[in-house]
C-alpha positions in Angstrom: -11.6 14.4 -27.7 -10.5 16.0 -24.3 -7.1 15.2 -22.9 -6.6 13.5 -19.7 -5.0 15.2 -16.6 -2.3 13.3 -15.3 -4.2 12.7 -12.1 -7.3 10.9 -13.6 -5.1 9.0 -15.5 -3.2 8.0 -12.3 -7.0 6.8 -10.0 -8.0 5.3 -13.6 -4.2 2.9 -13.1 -4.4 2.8 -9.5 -8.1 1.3 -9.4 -7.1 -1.4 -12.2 -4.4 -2.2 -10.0 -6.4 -2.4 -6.8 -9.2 -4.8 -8.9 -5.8 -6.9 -10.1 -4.0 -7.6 -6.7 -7.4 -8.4 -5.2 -8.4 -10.6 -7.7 -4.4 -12.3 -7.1 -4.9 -12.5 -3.6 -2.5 -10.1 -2.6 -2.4 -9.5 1.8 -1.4 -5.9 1.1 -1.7 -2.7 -1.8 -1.3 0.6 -0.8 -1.5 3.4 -3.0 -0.5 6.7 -3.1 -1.2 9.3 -5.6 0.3 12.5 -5.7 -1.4 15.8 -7.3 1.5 15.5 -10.1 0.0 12.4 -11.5 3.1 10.3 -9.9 2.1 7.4 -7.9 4.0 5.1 -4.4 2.9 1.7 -4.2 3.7 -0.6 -1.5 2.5 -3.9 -2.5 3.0 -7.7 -1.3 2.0 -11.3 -1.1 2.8 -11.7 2.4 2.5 -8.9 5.6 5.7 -7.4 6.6 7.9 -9.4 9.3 7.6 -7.4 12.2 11.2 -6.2 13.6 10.3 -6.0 17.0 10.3 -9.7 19.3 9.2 -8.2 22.7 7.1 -10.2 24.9 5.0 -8.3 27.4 6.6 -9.9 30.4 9.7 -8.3 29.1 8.7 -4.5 29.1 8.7 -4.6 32.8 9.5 -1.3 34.6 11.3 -1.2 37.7 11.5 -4.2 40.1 
């Protein structure tokens, strides 16, 4: 039987993963693989609070 490259093996677990959080309803999954086999994931149930309160009224210029 042939051996699996670390990289398949990495899609094969990221695309399980993908099918699981959508299936859970996750908001957000992001992915990424690198050519090593090694994989970043930035997952959650709710979006990221934005840091920024600015209205546009505010980002006036000058007078």
């Amino acid at each position: 039987m042939r051996e699996t490259r670390p990289y398949t093996a990495a899609r094969q677990a990221v695309s399980a993963l993908l099918r699981e959080a959508r299936d859970a309803g996750w908001v957000r999954a992001k992915f990424e693989i690198k050519p090593d086999g090694s994989v970043i994931v930035d997952a959650g149930m709710a979006d990221p609070e934005a840091g920024d309160e600015f209205l546009s009224n505010d980002l006036r210029m000058g007078r």
